[in-house]
PASEBA-1860 file (N, C-alpha, C; in nm, 3 decimals):
! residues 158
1> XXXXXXXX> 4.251/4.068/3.320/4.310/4.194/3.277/4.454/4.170/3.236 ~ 4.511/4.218/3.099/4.625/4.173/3.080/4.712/4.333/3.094 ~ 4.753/4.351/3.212/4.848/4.466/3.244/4.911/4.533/3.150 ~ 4.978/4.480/3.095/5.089/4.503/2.959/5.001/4.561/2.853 ~ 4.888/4.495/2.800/4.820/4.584/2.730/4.725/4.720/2.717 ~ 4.714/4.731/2.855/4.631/4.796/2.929/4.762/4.971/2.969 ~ 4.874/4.902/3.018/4.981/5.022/3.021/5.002/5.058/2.852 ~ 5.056/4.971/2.776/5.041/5.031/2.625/4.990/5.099/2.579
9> XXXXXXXX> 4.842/5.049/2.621/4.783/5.159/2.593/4.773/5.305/2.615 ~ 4.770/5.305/2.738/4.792/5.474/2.852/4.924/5.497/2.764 ~ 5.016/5.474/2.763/5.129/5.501/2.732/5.135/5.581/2.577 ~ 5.042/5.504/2.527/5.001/5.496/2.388/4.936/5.696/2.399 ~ 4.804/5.677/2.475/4.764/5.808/2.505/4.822/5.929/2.587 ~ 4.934/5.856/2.672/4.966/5.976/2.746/5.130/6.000/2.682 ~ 5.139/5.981/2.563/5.261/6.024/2.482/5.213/6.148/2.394 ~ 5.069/6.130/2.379/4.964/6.209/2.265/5.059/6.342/2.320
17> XXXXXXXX> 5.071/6.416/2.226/5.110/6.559/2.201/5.012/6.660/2.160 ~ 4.968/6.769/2.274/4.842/6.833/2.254/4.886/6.899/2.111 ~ 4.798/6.951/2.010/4.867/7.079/1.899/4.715/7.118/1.909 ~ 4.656/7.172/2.014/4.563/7.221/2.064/4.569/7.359/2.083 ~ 4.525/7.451/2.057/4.539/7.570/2.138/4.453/7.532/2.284 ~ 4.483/7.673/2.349/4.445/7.705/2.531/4.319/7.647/2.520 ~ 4.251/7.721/2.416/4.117/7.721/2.407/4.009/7.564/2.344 ~ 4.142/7.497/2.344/4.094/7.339/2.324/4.097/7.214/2.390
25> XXXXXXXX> 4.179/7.248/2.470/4.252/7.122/2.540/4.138/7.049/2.639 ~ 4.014/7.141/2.729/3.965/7.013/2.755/3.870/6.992/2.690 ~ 3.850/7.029/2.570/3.764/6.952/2.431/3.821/6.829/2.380 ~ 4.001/6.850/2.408/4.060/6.772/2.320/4.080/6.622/2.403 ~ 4.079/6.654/2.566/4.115/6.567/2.633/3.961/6.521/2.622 ~ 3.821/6.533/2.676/3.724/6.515/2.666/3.726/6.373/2.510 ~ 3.743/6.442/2.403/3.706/6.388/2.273/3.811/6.210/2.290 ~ 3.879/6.249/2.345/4.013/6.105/2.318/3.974/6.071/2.439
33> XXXXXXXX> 3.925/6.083/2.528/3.880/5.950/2.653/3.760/5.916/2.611 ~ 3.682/5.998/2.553/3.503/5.917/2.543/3.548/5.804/2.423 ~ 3.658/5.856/2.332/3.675/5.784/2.271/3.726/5.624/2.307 ~ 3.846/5.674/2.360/3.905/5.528/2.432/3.770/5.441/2.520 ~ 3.685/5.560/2.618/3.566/5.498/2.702/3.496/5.403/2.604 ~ 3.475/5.413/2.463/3.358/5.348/2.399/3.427/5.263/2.315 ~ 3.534/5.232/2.288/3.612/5.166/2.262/3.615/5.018/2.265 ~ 3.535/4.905/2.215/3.508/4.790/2.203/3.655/4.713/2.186
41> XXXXXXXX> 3.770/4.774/2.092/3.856/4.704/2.070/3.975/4.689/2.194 ~ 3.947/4.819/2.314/4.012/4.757/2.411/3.992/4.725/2.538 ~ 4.092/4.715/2.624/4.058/4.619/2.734/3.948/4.692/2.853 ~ 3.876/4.647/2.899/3.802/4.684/3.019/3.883/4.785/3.118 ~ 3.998/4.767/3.154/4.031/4.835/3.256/4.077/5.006/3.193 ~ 4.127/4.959/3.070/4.190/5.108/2.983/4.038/5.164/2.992 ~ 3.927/5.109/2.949/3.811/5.208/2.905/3.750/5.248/3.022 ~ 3.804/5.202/3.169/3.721/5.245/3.276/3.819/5.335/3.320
49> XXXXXXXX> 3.916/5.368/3.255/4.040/5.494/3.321/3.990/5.593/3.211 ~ 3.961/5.535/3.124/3.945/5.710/3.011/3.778/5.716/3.061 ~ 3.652/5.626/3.125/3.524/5.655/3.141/3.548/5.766/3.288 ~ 3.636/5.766/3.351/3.665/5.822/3.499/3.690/5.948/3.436 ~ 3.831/5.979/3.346/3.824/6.096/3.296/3.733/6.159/3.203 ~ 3.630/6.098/3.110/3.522/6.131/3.072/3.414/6.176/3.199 ~ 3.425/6.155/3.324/3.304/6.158/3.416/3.366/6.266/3.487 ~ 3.512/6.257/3.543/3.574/6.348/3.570/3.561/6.533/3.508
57> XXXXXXXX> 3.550/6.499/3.369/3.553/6.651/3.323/3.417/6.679/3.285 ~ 3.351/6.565/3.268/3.193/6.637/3.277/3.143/6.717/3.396 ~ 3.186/6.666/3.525/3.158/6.719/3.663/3.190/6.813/3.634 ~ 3.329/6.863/3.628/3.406/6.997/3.681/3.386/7.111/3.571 ~ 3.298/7.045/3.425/3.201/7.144/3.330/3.099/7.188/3.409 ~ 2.987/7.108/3.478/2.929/7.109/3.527/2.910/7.222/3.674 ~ 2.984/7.191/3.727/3.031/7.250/3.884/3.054/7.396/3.828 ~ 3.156/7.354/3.739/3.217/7.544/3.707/3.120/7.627/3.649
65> XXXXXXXX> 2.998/7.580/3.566/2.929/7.653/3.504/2.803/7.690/3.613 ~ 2.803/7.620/3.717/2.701/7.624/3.876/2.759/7.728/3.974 ~ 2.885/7.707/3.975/2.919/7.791/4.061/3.002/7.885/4.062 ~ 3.102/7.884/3.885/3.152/8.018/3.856/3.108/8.012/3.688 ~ 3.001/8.081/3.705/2.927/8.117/3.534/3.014/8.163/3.435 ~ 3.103/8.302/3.528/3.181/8.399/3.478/3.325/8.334/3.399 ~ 3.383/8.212/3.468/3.489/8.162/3.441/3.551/8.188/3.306 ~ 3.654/8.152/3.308/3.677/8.180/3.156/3.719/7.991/3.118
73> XXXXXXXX> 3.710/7.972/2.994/3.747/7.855/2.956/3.868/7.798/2.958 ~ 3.921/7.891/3.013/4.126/7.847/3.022/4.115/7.761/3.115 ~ 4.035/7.806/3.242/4.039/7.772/3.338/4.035/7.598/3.336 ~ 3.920/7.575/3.226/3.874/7.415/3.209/4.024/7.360/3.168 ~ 4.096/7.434/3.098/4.169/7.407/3.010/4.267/7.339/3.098 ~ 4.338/7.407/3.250/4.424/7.416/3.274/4.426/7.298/3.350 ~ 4.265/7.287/3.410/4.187/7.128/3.487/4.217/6.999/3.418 ~ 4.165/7.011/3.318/4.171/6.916/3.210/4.296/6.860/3.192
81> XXXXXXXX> 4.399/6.944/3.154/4.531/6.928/3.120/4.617/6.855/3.296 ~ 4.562/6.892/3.348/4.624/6.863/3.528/4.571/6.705/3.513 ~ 4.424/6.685/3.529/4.348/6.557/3.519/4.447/6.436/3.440 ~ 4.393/6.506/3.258/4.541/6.390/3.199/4.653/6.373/3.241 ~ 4.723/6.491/3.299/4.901/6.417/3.347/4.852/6.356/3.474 ~ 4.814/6.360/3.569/4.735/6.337/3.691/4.732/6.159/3.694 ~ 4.619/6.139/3.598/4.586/6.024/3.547/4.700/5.934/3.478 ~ 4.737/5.976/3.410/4.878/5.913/3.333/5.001/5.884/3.447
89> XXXXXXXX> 5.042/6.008/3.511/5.156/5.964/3.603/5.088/5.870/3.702 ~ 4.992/5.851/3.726/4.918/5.728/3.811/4.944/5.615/3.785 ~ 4.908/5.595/3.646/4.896/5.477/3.597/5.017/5.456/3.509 ~ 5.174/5.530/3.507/5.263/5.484/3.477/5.349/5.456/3.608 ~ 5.353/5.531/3.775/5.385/5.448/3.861/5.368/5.350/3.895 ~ 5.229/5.299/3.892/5.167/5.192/3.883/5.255/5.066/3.832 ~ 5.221/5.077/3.718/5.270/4.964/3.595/5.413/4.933/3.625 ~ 5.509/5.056/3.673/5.624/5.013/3.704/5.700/4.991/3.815
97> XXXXXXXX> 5.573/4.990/3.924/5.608/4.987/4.040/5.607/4.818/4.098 ~ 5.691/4.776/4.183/5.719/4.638/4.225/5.577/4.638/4.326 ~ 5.509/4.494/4.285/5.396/4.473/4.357/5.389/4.519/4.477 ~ 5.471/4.484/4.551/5.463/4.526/4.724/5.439/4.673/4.720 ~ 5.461/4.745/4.610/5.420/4.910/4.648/5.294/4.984/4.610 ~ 5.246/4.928/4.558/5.110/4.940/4.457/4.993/5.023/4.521 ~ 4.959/4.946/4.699/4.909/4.978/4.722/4.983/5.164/4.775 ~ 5.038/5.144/4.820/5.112/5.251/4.827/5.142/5.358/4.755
105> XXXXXXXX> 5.116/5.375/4.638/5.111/5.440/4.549/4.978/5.492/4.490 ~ 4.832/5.390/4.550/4.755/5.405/4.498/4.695/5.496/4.614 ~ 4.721/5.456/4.731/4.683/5.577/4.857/4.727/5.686/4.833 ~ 4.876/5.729/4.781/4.931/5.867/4.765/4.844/5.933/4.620 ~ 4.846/5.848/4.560/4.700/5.974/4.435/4.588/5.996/4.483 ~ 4.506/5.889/4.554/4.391/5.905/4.621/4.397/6.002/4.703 ~ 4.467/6.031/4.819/4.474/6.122/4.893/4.506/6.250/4.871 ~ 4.610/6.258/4.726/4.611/6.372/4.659/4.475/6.453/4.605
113> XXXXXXXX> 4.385/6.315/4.601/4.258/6.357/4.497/4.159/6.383/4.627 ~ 4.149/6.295/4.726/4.057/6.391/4.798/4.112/6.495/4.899 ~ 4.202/6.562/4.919/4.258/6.696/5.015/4.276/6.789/4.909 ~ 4.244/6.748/4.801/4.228/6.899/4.707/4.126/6.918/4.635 ~ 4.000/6.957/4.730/3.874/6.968/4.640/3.897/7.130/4.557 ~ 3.776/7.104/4.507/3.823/7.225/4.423/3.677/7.345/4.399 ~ 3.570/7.265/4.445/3.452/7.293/4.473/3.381/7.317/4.610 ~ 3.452/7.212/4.672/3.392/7.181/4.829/3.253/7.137/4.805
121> XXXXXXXX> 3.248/7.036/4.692/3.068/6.985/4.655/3.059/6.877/4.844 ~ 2.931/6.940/4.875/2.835/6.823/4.985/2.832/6.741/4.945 ~ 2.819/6.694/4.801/2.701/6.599/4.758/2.790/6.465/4.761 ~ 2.852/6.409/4.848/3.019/6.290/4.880/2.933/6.189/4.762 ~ 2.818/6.141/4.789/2.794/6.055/4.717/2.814/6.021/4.567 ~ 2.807/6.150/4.570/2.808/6.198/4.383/2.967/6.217/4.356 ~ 3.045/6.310/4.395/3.159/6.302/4.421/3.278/6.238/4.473 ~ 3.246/6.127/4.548/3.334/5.979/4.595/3.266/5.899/4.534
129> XXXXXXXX> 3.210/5.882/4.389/3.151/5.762/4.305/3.233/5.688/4.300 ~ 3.332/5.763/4.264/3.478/5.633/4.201/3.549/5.623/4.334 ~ 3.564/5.754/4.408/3.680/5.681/4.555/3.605/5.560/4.662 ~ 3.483/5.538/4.632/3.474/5.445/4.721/3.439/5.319/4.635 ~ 3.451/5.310/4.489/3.411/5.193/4.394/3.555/5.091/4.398 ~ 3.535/5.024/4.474/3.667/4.899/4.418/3.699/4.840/4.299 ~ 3.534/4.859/4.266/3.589/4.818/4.091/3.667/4.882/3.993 ~ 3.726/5.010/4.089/3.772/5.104/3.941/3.925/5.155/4.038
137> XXXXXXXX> 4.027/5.125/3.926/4.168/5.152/3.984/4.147/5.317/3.984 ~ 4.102/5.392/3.939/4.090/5.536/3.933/3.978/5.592/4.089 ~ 4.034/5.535/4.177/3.931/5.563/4.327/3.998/5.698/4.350 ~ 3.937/5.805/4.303/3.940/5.944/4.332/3.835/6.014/4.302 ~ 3.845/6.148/4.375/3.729/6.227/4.425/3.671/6.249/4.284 ~ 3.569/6.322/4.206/3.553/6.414/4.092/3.587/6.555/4.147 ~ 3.547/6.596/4.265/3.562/6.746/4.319/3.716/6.722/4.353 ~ 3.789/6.731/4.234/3.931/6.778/4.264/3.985/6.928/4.219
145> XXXXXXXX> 4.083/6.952/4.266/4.104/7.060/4.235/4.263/6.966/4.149 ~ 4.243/6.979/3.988/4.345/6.851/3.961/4.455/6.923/3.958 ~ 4.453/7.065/3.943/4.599/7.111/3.946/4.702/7.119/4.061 ~ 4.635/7.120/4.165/4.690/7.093/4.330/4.728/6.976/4.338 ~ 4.649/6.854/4.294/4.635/6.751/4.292/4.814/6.690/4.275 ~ 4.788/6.721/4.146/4.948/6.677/4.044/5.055/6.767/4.117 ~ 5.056/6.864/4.176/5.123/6.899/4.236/5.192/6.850/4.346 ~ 5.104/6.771/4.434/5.139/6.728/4.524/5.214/6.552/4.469
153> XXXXXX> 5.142/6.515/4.390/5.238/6.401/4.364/5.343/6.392/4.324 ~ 5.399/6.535/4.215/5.504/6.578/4.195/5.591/6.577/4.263 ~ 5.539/6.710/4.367/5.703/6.707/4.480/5.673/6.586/4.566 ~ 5.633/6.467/4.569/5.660/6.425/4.669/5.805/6.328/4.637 ~ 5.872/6.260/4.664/6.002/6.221/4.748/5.963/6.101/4.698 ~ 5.980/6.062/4.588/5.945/5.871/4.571/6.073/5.808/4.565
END
């Protein structure tokens, strides 16, 4: 995995400037990770951070249309939009954080991601796919609630 190309990239995507309306954004975020996900020309680790957020917002389509029919689509909107900064400020502490802290940084999103479900799904198996996969730097819940989520990494004190 060559780090440097792999942050470029994110960097590359999480500079993207929505010109989305309300009513697009997690179409828009959806459309640019499946994209990056299928993405032959780059590195393995970039396409398994945009396949997490591709799996990520399929769930919480999924969940919301199971368990609030009524919702309105902002709502996805506002998920979606939490998820990408979520994801991005992850993986730009990351990249610039001095090795010795890494892990440390990677417990404080994780833990952000599972104490804020957003569903309360049973189903852990289905929902800790990625928090218990070592293979994937993105080890967080899908049942997040991502706007709590980013919140909490926000205020915290780094």
């Amino acid at each position: 995995m060559n780090m440097k190309k792999m942050m470029f990239a994110l960097l590359v995507f999480s500079l993207f400037t929505f010109s989305a309306n309300a009513q697009q954004v997690y179409n828009e975020v959806f459309r640019l990770s499946k994209k990056i996900a299928d993405s032959t020309q780059l590195d393995i680790e970039t396409r398994k951070i945009a396949t997490f957020k591709v799996d990520a917002l399929e769930y919480m389509a999924m969940k919301a249309a199971e368990v609030m029919p009524d919702s309105s689509m902002s709502m996805l909107d506002h998920q979606a939009y939490a998820l990408y900064d979520f994801i991005n400020s992850f993986t730009r502490r990351l990249a610039l954080a001095p090795k010795g802290q890494k892990d440390a940084i990677i417990a404080v999103y994780r833990n952000a991601s599972i104490n804020n479900s957003w569903f309360n799904d049973e189903d852990k198996e289905l929902v800790w796919s990625y928090y218990n996969n070592p293979n994937y730097i993105t080890q967080f819940s899908l049942d997040t609630n991502w706007e709590k989520a980013v919140e909490v990494v926000n205020n915290r004190k780094w």
